[in-house]
Each structure stands twice: as structure tokens, then as C-alpha cells.
C-alpha positions as CSV (number, residue, x, y, z in Angstrom):
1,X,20.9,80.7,2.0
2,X,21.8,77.6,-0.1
3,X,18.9,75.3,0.5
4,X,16.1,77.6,1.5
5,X,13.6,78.9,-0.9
6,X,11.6,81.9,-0.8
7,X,7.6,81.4,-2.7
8,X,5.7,85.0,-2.9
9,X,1.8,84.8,-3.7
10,X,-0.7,87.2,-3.8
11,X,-3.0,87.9,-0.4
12,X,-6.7,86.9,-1.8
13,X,-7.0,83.6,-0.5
14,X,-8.9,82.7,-3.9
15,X,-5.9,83.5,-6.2
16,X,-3.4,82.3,-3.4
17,X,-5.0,79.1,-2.4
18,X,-5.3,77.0,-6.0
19,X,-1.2,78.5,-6.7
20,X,0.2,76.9,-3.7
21,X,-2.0,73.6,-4.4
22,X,-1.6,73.3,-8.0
23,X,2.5,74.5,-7.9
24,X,3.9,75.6,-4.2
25,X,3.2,72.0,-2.7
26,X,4.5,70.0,-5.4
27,X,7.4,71.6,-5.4
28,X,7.8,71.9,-1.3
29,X,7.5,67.5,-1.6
30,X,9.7,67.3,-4.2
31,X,12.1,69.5,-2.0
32,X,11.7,66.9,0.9
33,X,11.6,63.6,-1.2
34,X,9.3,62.4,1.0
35,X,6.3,62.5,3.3
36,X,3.4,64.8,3.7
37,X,3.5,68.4,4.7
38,X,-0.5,68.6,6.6
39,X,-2.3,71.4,8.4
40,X,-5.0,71.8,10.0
41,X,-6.3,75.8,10.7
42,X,-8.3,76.3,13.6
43,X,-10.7,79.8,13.3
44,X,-10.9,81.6,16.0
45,X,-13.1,85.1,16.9
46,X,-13.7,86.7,20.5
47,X,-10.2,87.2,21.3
48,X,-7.6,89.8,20.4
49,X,-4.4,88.8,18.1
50,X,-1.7,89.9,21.3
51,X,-4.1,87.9,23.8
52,X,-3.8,85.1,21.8
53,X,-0.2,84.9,21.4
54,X,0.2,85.5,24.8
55,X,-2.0,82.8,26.1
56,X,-0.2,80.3,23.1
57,X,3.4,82.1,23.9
58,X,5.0,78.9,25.5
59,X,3.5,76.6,22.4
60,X,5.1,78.8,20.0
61,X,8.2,79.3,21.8
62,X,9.1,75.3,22.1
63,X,7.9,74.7,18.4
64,X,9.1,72.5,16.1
65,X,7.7,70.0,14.4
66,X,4.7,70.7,14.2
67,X,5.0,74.1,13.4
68,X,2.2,77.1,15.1
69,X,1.8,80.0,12.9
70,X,-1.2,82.9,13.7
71,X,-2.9,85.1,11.1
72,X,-5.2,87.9,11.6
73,X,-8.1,88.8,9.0
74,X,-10.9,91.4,10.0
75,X,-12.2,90.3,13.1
76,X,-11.2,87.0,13.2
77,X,-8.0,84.9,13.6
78,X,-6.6,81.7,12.7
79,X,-4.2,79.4,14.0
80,X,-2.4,77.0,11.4
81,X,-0.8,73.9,12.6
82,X,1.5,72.1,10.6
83,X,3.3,68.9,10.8
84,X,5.9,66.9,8.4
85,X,5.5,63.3,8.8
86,X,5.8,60.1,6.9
87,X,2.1,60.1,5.8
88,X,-1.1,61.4,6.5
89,X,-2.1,59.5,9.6
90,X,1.5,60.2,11.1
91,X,1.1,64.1,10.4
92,X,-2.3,63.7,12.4
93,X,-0.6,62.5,15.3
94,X,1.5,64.7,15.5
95,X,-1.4,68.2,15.1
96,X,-3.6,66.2,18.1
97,X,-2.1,66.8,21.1
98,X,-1.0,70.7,19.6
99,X,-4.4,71.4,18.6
100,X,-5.8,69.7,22.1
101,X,-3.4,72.2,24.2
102,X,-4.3,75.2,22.1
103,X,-8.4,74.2,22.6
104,X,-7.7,73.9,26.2
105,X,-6.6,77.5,26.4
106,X,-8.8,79.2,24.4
107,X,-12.3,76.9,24.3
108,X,-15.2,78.1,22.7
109,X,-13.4,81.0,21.4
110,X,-12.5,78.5,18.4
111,X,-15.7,78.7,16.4
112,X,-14.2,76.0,13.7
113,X,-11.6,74.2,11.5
114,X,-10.2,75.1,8.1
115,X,-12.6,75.9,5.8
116,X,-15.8,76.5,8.1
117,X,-16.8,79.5,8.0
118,X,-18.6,81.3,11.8
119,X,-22.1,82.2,9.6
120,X,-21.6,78.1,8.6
121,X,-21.0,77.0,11.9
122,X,-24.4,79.4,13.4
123,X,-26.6,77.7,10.6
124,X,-25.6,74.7,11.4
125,X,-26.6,75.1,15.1
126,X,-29.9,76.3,14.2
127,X,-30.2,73.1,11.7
128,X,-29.5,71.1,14.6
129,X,-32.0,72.2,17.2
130,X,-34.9,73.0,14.1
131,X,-34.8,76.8,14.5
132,X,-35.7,79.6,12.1
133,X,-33.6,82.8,12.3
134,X,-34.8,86.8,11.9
135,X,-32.1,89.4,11.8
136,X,-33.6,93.3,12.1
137,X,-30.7,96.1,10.7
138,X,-29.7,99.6,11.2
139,X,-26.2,100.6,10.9
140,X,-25.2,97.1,8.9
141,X,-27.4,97.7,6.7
142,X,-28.2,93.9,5.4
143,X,-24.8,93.2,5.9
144,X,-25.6,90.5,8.7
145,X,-28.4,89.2,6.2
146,X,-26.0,89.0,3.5
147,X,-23.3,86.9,5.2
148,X,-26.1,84.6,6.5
149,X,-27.3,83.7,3.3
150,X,-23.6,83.6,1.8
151,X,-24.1,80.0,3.1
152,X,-25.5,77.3,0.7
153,X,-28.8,75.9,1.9
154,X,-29.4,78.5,4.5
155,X,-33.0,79.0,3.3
156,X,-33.5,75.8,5.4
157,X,-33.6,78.4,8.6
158,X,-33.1,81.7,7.3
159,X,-37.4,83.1,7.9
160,X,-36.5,86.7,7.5
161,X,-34.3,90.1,7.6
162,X,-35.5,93.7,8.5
163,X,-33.8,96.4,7.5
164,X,-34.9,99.6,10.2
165,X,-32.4,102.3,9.0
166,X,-34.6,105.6,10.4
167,X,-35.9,106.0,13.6
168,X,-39.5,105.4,11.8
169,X,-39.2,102.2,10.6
170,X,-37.6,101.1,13.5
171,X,-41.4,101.9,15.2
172,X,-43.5,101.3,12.4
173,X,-41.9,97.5,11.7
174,X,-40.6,96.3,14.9
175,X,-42.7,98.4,17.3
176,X,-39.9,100.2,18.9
177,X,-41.5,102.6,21.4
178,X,-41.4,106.1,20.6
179,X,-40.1,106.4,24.4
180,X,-37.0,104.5,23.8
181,X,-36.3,106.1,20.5
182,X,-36.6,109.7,22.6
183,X,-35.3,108.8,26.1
184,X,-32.5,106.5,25.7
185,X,-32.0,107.1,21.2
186,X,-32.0,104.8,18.5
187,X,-28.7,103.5,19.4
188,X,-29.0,102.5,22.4
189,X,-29.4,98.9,25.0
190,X,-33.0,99.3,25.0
191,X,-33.6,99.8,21.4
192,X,-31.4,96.6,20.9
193,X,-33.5,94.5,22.5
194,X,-36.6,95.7,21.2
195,X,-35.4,95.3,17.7
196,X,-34.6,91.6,18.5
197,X,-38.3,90.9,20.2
198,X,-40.1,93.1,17.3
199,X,-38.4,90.4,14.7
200,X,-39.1,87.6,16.5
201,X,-42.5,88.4,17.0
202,X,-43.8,89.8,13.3
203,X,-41.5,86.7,11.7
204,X,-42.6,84.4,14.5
205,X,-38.7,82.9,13.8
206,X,-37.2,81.2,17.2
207,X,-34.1,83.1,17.1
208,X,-33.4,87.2,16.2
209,X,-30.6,89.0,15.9
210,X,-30.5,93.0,16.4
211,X,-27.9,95.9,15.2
212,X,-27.8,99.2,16.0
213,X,-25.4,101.5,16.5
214,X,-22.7,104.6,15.2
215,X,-20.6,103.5,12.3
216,X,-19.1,106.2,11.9
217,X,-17.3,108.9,10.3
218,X,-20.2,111.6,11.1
219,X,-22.9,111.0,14.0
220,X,-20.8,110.2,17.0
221,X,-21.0,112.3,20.7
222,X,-19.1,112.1,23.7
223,X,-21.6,110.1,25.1
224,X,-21.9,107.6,22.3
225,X,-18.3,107.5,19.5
226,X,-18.0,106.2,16.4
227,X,-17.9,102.3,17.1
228,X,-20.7,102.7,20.0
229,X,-22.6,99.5,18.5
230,X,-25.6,97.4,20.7
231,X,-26.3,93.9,19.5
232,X,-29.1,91.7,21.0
233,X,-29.9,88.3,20.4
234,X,-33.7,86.8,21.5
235,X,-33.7,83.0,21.3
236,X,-35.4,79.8,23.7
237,X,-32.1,79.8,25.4
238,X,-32.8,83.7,26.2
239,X,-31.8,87.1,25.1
240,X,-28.9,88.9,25.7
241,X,-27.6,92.6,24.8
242,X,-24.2,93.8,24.4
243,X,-22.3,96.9,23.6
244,X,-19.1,96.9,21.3
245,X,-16.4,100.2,21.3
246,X,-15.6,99.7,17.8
247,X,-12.6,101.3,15.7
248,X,-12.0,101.7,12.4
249,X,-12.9,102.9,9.1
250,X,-16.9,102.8,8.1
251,X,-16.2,99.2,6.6
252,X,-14.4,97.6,8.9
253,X,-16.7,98.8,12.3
254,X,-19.8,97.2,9.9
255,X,-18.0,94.2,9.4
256,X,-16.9,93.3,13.0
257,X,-20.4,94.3,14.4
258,X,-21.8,91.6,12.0
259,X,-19.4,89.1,12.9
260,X,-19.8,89.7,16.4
261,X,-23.6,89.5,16.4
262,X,-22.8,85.8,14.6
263,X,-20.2,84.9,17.5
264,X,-22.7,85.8,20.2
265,X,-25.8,83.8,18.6
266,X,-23.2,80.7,18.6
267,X,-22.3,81.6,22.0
268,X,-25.9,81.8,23.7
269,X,-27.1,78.7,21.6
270,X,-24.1,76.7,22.8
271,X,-25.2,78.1,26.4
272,X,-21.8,79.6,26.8
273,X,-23.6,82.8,27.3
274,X,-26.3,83.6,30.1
């Protein structure tokens, strides 16, 4: 249609990001003449992509200026508001009162803004109330580790990480009992929980973080599937276990059970979790 134009960039935010700064937005205000096009992301985790739009579905319906758009990455969503105003501090004015109505829906389940990142936002917690963080491994693999200390300057409360792949080092480090491994299996609530005391304990850190569980494609039962993952968390504020139903490829069931283990540490230090 005369007057519309059509911009196509790659997916990777890193290649997508500096071509719509350094040429898309130029062009999109020499388009308008005028003003600021602004927009603030909120990042959100917890909640599923056709929840959300359901619980925003009135928002987005009576849209207009500003605008609500929702994306979907693994495990996580974002909602990007964006208003067209006369400057910067106009824009603003208009995003408040949206972004107020969207908190008031969804709450905590909006871990941060633009370019925070949910193991950010954790480290930052434990900066805050001076506590050092263990995380003990099975089916991630260090994956939980690694996204921690992604984070620039997490060494400032990152004590340790414990990688307990077998059933044996799962005893032999974090003094899982052989009666938990045998009654209730590796993957289970119980061995959960003691993985999260056995790191807090031999890396005398105030907060631990625990995975295990089935991530699939071989080693899944009726009784426990592919996806059957436990986390556990053993902090001041006090421990908690919970089990996932997981799908996906190998990847993706990793990914999510690492995210989710970061979500419910921000939870239960933010006392949203009991």
C-alpha cells in the first residue's frame, strides 16, 4: 500500500538489534518528520504465551497509541510497549499507565525491563541481601552454572557449582542417601532437596539451587516422562521443591529447567514463594 513500508531483519537479536538502530530507526523518523518512536520491553517468565494474551486481551484489543506487541523466546516472554510522541518525556507518559495495567495483571511474573536479563536480576537480589549462591547439577549439566556466571561481576556471590551426573557422585559430594537414590531414584522430590542442603552445606553458600531430572530422548517410564524435572532451592527465606512436566527436544527441556530454577530462586527471595 502507498505509504507503508515493509523492513525484514534477521532473528538473532545481535545482528537484528544494531540494523534497526544504526538504519531502520532513522529511516522510521525520517518517515514521521517528527517526534520519537520509544519502547520500553517488559520480560516476563512463569506464564504461558496464550495465558498471557488472554489476561492482556482487552489491552491489546483497544490499542493504539501506544502500541502492545508479545514475543515468545524459550521459556520466557516479552511484552514491548511502544509510543509515538513529541519527545522522550511525552512517549513516557504515554507507556506509564500501559505498563502500570499490564504489572497489575501479571505481578511478579515480570522479572524485569529491556535489557535485564532473569540470571541478572537473581544476582542482583543476592548482591542486595549479601548472599553467596551454590548450584549442584544433574540433568543440566552446568548449564544453570553457566548462565549464572554469563553475568559480569557475578563472582561477587557466585561460591560454587557441583556437577552430580551419576548416582555416585550425587552420594559421594552432596551426601545423597543411598536410601533415596534406591527408594524414591535419583530423580526424584527427595533427591532434590538433598542436593540443595548437600551444596549448601560442603560450600557453606546461603542460598543452593538443585536439578535433577529426565531430559530426555532415552530414560523416561510411565511413572516418570521425558520432562519429569525436580528443582529445589535451600535459602534463609526457606527451601522449596518443585516438579516441572517438561516438553521438548533435549535442548530446550535443559534450558527451561535452568530458567525455572532462576525464576523460583527470585521468587522465594522476593517471599513470593512459601
Amino acid at each position: 500500500d502507498a505509504g507503508r513500508l515493509a523492513v525484514l531483519l534477521p532473528g538473532p537479536p545481535r545482528e537484528m538489534q544494531p540494523m534497526f538502530v544504526d538504519h531502520v530507526r532513522p529511516l522510521l523518523l525520517q518517515m514521521i518528520g517528527h517526534g520519537v518512536i520509544l519502547s520500553r520491553s517488559l520480560r516476563v517468565i512463569g506464564i504461558g504465551e496464550s495465558a498471557l494474551e488472554e489476561q492482556l486481551a482487552d489491552l491489546i484489543a483497544t490499542q493504539s497509541n501506544p502500541t502492545i506487541a508479545l514475543y515468545a523466546s524459550l521459556g520466557e516472554l516479552q511484552i514491548r510497549i511502544t509510543a509515538k510522541a513529541e519527545d522522550e518525556a511525552a512517549a513516557n507518559l504515554l507507556i506509564a499507565p500501559v505498563e502500570t495495567a499490564i504489572r497489575q495483571r501479571i505481578k511478579t511474573a515480570i522479572y524485569g525491563i529491556d535489557n535485564e536479563t532473569l540470571p541478572g536480576v537473581l544476582g542482583q537480589l543476592l548482591k542486595e541481601r549479601g548472599y553467596q549462591l551454590a548450584v549442584a547439577e544433574s540433568c543440566t549439566g552446568g548449564l544453570l552454572g553457566s548462565m549464572i556466571t554469563d553475568v559480569s561481576g557475578s563472582s561477587d556471590y557466585f561460591a560454587s557449582g557441583f556437577i552430580t551426573y551419576s548416582n555416585e557422585a550425587k552420594q559421594k559430594i552432596l551426601g545423597v542417601s543411598e536410601a533415596i537414590i534406591k527408594e524414591q531414584g535419583a530423580v526424584s522430590a527427595a533427591c532434590a532437596k538433598a542436593m540443595a542442603t548437600g551444596a549448601r552445606q560442603k560450600s557453606g553458600a546461603d542460598v543452593a539451587i538443585a536439578i535433577t531430572g529426565i531430559a530426555g530422548p532415552t530414560g523416561g517410564s510411565p511413572e516418570k516422562p521425558v520432562g519429569t524435572v525436580y528443582v529445589a532451592i535451600s535459602a534463609p527465606e526457606g527451601d522449596l521443591v518443585e516438579e516441572l512436566a517438561l516438553r521438548g527436544e533435549r535442548s530446550a527441556i535443559r534450558a527451561r529447567s535452568a530458567k525455572t530454577a532462576v525464576n523460583l530462586a527470585r521468587l522465594l527471595l522476593l517471599g513470593e514463594l512459601k
